[in-house]
N, C-alpha and C positions, 0 to 999 in steps of 0.2 A: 068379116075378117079383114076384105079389102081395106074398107075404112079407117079399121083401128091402126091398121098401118100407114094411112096417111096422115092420120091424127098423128101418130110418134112421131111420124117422118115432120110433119109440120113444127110439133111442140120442140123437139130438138134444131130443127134451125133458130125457132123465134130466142132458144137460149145461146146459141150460138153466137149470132146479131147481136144478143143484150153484150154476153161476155166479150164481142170485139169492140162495141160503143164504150164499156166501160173501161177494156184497157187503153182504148184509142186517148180517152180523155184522160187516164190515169199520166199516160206517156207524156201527154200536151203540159198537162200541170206539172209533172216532176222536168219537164225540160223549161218549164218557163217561173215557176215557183219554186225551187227547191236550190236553182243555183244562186251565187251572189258570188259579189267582188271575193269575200273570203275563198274560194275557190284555185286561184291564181297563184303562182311564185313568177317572180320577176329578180333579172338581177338586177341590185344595188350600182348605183356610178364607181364601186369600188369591185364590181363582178361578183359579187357573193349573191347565192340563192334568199330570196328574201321573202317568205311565206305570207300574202295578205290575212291570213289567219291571224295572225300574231296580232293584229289591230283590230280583233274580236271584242265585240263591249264600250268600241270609241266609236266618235266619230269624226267622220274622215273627207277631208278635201281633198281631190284628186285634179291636178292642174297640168296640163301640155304646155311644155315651157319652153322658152328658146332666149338666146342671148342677144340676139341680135334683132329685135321686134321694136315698132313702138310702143306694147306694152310690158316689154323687158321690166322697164322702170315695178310693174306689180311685185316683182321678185322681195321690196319692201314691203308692200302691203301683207304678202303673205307671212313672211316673216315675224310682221306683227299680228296678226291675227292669231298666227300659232304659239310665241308668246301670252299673250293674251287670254289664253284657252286652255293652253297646254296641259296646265294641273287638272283643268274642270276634265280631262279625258276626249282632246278634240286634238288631233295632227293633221299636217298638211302631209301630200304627197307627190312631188315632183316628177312628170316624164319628160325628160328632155325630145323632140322630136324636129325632123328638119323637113318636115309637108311642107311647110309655106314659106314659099320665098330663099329656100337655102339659108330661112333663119339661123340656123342652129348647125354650124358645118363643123365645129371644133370635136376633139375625142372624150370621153367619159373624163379621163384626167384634167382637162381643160376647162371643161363645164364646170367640176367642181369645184377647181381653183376660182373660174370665173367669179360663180356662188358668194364663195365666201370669202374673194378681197373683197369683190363690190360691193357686195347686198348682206353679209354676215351671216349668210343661211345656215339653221342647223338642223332644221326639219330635213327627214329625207328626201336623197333624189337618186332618184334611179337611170339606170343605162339608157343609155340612148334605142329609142322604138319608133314604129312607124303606127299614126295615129287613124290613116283612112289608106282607103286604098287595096290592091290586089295584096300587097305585106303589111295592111293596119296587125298590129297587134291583140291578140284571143280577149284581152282583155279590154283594150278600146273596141271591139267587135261587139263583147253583150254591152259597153254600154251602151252603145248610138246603134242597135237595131230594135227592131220594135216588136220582135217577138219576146226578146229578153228585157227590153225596157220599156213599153208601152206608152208611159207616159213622158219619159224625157229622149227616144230618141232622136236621132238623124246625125246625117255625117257633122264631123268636127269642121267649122269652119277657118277657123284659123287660130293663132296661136292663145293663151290663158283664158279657155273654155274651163269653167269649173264644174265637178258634179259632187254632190255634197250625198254622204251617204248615210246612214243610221247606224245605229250602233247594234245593229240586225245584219247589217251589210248588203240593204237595200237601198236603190236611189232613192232618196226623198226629195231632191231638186238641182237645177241645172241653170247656171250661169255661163252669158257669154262672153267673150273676149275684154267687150266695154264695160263691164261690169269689174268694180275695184272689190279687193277683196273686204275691205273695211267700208265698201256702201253700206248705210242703212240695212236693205232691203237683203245682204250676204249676212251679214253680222244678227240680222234677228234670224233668221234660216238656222245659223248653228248656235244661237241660247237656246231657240225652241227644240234641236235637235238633240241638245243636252240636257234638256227636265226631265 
């Protein structure tokens, strides 16, 4: 009789161990596979709640922008790109942020004024966020860690980092600062993104 009670007493842990292994992994995969960019609202440079859902099915350039940058001048390139695209279901998406260099010190109002004398921007831009840091922003957080992005994170290094997302609202690649939005190697990134 002893026995048969260590045999239960055994069999019921060895299920115990199965069921915490499977929901341990269960948990790992739904925090690391189940979220994405569509997740998020951010406000708009106009302060309205702005759901990344709503860009469901596109896809999407996500760019740390600032006014005051040597690659400011990109504010063009993205422009055209979104141009370009626009119909095929491809947007860019502006964060204004002031991490480097006190680039970016002007208010939401400012910005957008800036936008659209200089550069004609009509893609969206949104409020001013902080892109690394103890206040980086929930959504610059999954993109540059590496639990939530494996394959493209780490910290944002400086201002028009791009991260290019699927029409899943997964990252599918990652441009740095030097990189023009109209390179070659950006520009095949989102045809292949839209086939």
């Amino acid at each position: 009789m002893k026995k048969y009670w260590i045999g239960v007493a055994a069999l019921m842990f060895i299920s115990a161990a199965g069921l915490l292994l499977v929901e341990t992994k269960y948990s790992k995969e739904t925090k690391k596979g189940n979220k994405s960019v569509y997740d998020f609202t951010l406000k708009n440079v106009g302060g309205k709640d702005v759901k990344l859902e709503q860009f469901r099915g596109q896809v999407v350039m996500l760019v740390n922008v600032a006014s005051k940058c040597g690659y400011t001048p990109q504010y063009d390139g993205l422009q055209k790109i979104y141009e370009q695209y626009k119909d095929r279901g491809f947007v860019v998406l502006g964060f204004p942020a002031n991490n480097f260099g006190a680039q970016e010190p002007g208010t939401n109002e400012e910005i957008k004024e800036f936008c659209r004398i200089n550069y004609g921007v009509t893609f969206p831009i949104f409020s001013k966020i902080s892109v690394k840091g103890e206040d980086i922003h929930p959504l610059y957080k999954y993109l540059t860690e590496k639990e939530t992005d494996p394959e493209f994170a780490g910290e944002i290094k400086w201002n028009f980092n791009k991260f290019l997302i699927g029409k899943d609202g997964k990252i599918i690649a990652r441009f740095d600062s030097k990189d023009k939005p109209e390179d070659p190697q950006v520009t095949a990134a989102i045809e292949q993104a839209l086939r």
